[in-house]
Backbone bond lengths (Angstrom), bond angles and torsions (degrees), N, CA, C in turn:
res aa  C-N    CA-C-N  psi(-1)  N-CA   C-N-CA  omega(-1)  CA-C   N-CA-C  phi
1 X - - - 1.433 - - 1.525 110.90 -
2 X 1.240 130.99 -39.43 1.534 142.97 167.81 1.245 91.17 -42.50
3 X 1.620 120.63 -89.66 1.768 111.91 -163.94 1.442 97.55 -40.56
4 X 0.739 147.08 -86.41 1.554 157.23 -169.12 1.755 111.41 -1.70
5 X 1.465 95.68 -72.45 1.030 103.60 167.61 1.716 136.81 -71.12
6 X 1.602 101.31 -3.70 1.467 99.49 179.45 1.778 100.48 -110.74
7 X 0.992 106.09 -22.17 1.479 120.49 144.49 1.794 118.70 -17.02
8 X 1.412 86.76 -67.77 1.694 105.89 -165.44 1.715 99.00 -82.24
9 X 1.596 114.09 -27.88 1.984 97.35 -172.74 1.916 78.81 -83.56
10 X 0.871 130.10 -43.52 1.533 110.18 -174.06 1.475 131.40 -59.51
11 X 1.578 103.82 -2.25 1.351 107.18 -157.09 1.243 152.82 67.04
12 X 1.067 106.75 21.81 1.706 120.78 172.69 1.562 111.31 -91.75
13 X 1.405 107.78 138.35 1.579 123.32 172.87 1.159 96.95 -77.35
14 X 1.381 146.30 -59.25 1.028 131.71 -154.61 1.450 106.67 -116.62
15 X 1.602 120.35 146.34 1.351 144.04 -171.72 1.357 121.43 -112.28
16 X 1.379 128.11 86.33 1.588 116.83 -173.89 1.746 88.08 -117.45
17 X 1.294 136.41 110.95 1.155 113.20 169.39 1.031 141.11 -63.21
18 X 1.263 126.49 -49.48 1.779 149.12 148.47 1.478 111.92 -12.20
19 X 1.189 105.85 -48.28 1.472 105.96 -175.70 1.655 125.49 -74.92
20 X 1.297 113.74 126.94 1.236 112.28 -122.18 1.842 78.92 -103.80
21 X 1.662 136.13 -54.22 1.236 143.59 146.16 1.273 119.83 -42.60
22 X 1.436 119.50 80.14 1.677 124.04 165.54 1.553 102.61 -22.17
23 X 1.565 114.83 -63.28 1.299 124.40 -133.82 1.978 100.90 -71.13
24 X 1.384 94.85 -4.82 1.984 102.47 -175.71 1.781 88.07 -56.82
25 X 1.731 112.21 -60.61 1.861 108.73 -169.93 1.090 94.55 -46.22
26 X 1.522 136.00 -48.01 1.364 98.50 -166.61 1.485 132.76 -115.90
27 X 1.072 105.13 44.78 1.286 132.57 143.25 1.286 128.63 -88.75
28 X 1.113 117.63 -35.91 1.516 116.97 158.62 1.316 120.69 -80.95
29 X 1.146 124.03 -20.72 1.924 125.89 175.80 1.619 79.72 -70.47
30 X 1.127 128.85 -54.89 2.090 116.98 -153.28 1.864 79.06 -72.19
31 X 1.421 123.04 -60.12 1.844 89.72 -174.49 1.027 130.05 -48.86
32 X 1.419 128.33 -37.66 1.639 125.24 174.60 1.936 112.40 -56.83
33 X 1.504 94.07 -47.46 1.308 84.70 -177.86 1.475 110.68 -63.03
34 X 1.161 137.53 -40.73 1.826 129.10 163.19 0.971 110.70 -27.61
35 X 1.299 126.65 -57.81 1.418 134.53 -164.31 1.290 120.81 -49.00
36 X 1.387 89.71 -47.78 1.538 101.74 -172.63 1.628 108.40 -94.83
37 X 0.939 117.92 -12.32 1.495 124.39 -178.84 2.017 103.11 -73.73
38 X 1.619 87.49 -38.08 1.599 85.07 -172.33 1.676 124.56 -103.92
39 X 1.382 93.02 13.71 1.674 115.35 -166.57 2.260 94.74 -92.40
40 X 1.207 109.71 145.81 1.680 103.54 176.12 1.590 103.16 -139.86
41 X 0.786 111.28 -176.64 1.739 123.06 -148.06 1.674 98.16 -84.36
42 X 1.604 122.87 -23.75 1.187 140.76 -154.22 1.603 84.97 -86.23
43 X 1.373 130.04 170.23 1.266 164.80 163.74 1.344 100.64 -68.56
44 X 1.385 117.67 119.38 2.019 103.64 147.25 0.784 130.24 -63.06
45 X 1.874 127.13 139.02 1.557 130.38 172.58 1.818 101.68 -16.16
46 X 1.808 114.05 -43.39 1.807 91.51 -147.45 1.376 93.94 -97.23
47 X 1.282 130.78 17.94 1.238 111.39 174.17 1.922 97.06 -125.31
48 X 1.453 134.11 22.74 1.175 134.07 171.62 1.617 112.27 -79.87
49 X 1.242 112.98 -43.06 1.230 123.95 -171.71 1.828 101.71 -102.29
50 X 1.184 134.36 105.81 1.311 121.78 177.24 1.683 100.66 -87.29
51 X 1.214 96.38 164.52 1.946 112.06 169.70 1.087 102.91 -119.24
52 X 1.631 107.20 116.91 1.709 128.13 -175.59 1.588 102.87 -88.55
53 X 1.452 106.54 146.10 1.829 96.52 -157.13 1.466 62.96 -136.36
């Protein structure tokens, strides 16, 4: 509950206490956002055509 709350006067959305490198969340918040930045509504080539086994 401490991290939590010192968490929130510092301003962080997210709370992992253990983790000792803040900067790991945000490195992974900027990968998700790629993801989704570069992901489109269409199907990928490898999943258009399935292989029936």
């Amino acid at each position: 509950m401490t991290a939590s709350l010192r968490a929130l006067e510092t301003g962080e959305v997210v709370c992992v206490p253990g983790l000792v490198d803040g900067e790991t969340v945000d490195r992974i918040a900027a990968a998700e956002i790629e993801l989704r930045s570069s992901s489109t509504s269409t199907l990928a080539p490898r999943y258009q055509n399935p292989v029936h086994q």
